[in-house]
C-alpha positions, 0 to 999 in steps of 0.5 A, spaced: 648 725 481 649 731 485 654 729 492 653 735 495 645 734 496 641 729 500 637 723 499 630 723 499 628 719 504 620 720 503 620 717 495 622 710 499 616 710 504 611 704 504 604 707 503 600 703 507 593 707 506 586 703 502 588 702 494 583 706 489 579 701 486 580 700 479 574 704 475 574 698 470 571 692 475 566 695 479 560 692 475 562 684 476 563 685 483 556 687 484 554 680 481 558 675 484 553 674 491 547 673 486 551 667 483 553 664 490 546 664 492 544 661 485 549 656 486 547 655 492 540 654 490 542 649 485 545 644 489 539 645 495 534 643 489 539 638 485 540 634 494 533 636 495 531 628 495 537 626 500 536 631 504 529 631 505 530 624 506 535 624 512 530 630 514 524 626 514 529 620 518 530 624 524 523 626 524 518 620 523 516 615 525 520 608 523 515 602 521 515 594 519 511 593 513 509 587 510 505 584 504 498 582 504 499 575 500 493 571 498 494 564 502 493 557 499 486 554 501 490 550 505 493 554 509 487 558 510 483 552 513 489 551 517 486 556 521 481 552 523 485 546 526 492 543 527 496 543 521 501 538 519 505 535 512 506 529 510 506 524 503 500 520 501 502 513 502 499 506 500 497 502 506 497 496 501 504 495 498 507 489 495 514 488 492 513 481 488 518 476 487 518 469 486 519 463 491 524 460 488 531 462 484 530 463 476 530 466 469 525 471 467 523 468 461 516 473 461 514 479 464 507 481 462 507 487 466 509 494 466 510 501 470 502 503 470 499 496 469 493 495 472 493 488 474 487 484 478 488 479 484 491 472 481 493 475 475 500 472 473 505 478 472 511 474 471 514 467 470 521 464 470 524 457 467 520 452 469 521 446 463 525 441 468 518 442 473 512 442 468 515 435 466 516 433 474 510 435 474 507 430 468 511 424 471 507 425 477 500 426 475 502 420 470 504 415 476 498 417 479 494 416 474 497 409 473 495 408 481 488 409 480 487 405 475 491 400 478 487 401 483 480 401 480 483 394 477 484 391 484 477 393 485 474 391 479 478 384 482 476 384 489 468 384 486 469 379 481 473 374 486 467 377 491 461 375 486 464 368 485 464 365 492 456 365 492 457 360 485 461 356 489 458 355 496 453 352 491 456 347 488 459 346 495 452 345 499 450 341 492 455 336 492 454 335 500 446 335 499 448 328 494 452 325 499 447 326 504 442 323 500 446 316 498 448 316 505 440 313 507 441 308 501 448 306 502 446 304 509 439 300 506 443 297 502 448 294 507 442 292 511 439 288 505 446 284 504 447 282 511 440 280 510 439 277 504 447 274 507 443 271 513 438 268 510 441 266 505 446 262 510 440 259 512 437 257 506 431 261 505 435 266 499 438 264 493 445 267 493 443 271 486 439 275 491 445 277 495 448 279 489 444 284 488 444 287 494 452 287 494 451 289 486 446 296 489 451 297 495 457 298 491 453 302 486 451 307 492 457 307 495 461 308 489 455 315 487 457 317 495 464 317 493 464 321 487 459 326 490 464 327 496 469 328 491 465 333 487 464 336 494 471 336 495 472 340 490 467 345 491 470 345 497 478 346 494 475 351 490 470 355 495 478 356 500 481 358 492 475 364 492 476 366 498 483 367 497 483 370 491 478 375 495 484 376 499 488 377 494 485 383 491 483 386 497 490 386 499 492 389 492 486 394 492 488 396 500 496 396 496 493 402 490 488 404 495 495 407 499 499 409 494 494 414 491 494 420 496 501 418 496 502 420 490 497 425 490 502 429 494 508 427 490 503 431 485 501 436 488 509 438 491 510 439 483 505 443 482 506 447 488 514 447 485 512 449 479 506 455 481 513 457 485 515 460 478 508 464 476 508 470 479 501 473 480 499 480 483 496 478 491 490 483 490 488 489 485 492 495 484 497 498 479 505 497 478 509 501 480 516 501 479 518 495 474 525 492 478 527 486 472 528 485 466 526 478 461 532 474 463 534 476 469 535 472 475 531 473 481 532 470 487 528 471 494 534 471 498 539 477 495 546 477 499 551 482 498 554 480 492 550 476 487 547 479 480 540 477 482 534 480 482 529 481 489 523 484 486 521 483 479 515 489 480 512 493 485 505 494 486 500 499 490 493 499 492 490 504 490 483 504 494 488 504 500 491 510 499 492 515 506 495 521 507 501 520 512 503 527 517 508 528 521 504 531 527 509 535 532 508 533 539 505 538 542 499 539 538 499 531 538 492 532 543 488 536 539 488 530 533 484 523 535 482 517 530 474 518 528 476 526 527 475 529 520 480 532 517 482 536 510 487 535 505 490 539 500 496 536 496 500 541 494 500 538 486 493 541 487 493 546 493 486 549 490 482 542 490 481 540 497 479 533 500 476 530 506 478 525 510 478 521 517 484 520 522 484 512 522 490 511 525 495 514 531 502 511 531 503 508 539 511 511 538 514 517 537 520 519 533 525 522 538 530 525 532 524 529 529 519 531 536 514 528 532 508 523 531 505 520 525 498 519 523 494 516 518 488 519 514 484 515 510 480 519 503 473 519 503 473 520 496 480 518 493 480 519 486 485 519 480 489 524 481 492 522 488 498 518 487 503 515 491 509 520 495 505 526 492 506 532 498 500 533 502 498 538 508 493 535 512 488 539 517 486 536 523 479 540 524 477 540 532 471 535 535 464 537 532 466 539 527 465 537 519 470 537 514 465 538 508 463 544 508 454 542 510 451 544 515 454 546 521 461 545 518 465 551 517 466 554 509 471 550 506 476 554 502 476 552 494 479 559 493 486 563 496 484 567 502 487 572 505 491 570 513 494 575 517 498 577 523 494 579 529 499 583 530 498 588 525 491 590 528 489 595 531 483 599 534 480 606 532 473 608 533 471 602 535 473 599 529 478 594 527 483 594 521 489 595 519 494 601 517 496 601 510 501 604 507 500 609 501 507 613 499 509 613 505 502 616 508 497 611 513 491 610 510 486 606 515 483 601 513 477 596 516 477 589 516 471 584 517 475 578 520 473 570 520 477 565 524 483 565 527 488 561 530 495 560 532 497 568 531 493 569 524 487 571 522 482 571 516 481 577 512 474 576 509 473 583 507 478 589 507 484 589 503 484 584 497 491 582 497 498 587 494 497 592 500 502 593 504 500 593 511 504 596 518 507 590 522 506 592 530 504 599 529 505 603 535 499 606 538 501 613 536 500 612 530 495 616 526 491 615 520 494 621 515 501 620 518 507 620 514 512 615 516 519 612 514 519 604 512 523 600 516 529 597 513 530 591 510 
């Protein structure tokens, strides 16, 4: 380097004028707007749903749709009347049990048995009673024969006394009859005595005068004898007689008593049988053969209640819990319908029998019995039921002047999803999101709710509370759930 000259100052200095392009990447430069506009149209068409979706969330009306649902026949004919749930119950039930403690030793029923009144359903030991039993019949019947006896006695002591009040006025009828001879002949001795004293008779006269005085005397005394005897044997017959009416007064007494002494053994004895106290079937078997049951269980002990329960079946009635508030809208004679829920679609008729005088607090409400018209074999015990309590006048079949029976699902719904347009009354339904009018024919209506007899069919989706700035042809956003 040359010290003598000076430094270029000129050859340090920045250059700070626009840089010359490079004549290599001029063409992709010019593509690289077009590519951001391409992406940016791929992500618009990719999020088009979403966005639109949120467009369509700040601009359209929101609005609460619901289901058009066919209804149960019963919850279509509760429309028509007050409506309330229950169960069918029997108004005959029995738990049978004996009344005396024993051992099952037969049990001639199971669950489903169709038993007819009086009937024996079960039977506990009973050896020690049936031969009670025989002991008394056959002291009975030894009384009565004894009986009979004394009174055959009484009969023939009876028929005796005729013979011997007979022989009685016999013997006194001979003692009456020598009676005048004996004076005759007492007569002809002291005659033949005096004349004899006088010398007028001979003694041999006298003689035989005494000879027939002794003689008579002698037949009086045997026919006083004999009536005596008669007489003895009279008081024997009569006392006899007495005898045997005491001793037939005696069996005559003892009869009824052990008359009663059988009877209590039988009645003991019947207390083992177990016998149905009216028609119907088994329903719940509650003991076993050989088992002990007793009428009074305590806690504690191993024996059984109840050998069965039974129902009557042709008691059957439907028991609903009506809410206090509708309580006036039921009265006993009204008609009423039932749909079991086993068989919803096959509705019976009915009328209310029965109000219950109380209410049950817990619950608000209170129960009523309705009794089938027609109960068949497909009602059964505790099976859930809704009754329909139809209103005064009406009928619960479907004859004349009554209102259609229900048989088929009807379609039930909100008077809130009704509107007005042009003098008809419809719905709007839902179609992809656009409203669509449709126009009911209606039918009854009852508690908010009203019946669909034509117009929608059922799976349409309907506007609950539709605004009334709604239009049919509009579009609008559904509600979320």
């Amino acid at each position: 380097m040359a010290t003598g000259s000076p430094p270029d100052l000129a050859a340090l200095k920045i250059d700070r004028g626009p840089r010359r392009r490079s004549s290599g990447g001029s063409g992709f430069g010019r593509f690289v707007p077009w590519l951001l506009l391409l992406l940016l149209l791929g992500a618009l068409w990719l999020f088009r749903a979403p966005l639109l979706a949120r467009v369509d969330a700040l601009r359209l009306p929101v609005v609460e749709v619901v289901r058009v649902e066919k209804s149960s026949a019963a919850a279509a004919s509760a429309v028509q009347g007050t409506s309330a749930n229950g169960y069918i119950v029997p108004s005959r039930r029995a738990a049978l049990s004996a009344d005396t403690p024993g051992r099952i030793v037969e049990l001639n029923v199971t669950e489903g048995s169709t038993i007819k009144k009086g009937d024996m359903v079960a039977k506990l030991y009973s050896e020690e009673l049936e031969a009670a039993l025989r002991q008394a019949e056959a002291a009975l019947v030894a009384t009565e024969r004894a009986a009979e006896q004394a009174n055959a006695d009484v009969q023939a002591a009876r028929a005796d006394l005729p013979r011997l009040e007979k022989e009685v006025e016999a013997a006194d009828a001979a003692v009456a009859a020598e009676l005048p001879m004996r004076n005759w002949y007492r007569q002809e001795v002291e005659r033949f005595g005096k004349l004899a004293g006088q010398g007028v008779s001979d003694e041999r006269r006298v003689d035989e005068a005494r000879a027939n005085l002794a003689s008579t005397e002698a037949r009086m005394r045997t026919a006083s004898s004999r009536k005596d005897a008669a007489s003895a044997a009279l008081e024997a017959g009569h006392a006899q007689v007495q005898r045997a009416e005491a001793a037939l007064r005696s069996a005559q007494a003892q009869v009824p008593v052990l008359a009663a002494a059988r009877d209590l053994s039988k009645a003991t004895l019947s207390k083992t049988e177990v016998r149905a106290p009216f028609d119907g079937i088994v329903v719940l078997k509650d003991a076993e053969v050989g088992e002990v049951v007793s009428p009074n269980v305590q806690g504690g002990s191993n024996a059984r209640g109840s050998v069965v329960t039974m129902v009557d079946f042709a008691s059957l009635e439907a028991q609903a819990e009506v809410p206090e508030t509708t309580l006036p809208t039921v009265a006993t004679g009204r008609p009423a319908r039932i749909f079991l829920d086993a068989y919803p679609d096959k509705p019976y008729t009915g009328t209310v029998a029965r109000i219950w005088p109380t209410a049950n607090r817990s619950k608000g409400t209170v129960e009523v019995r309705v009794t089938f018209d027609a109960p068949d074999e497909f009602l059964r015990p505790e099976l859930g039921v809704r009754v329909v309590f139809l209103p005064p006048g009406a009928k619960a079949d479907a004859g004349a002047g009554a209102a259609p029976q229900p048989s088929e699902p009807r379609i039930l719904i909100s008077e809130t999803c009704l509107v007005q347009i042009e003098g008809k009354t419809g719905v709007f339904a839902l179609e992809r999101d656009v409203l669509r009018f449709a126009p009911l024919q209606l039918g009854e209506r009852k508690s908010g709710r009203v019946v669909v007899e034509s117009g929608l069919s059922g799976g349409e989706e309907i506007v609950q509370d539709p605004a009334a700035t709604l239009e049919a042809g509009q579009r609008v956003q559904r509600k979320p759930t």
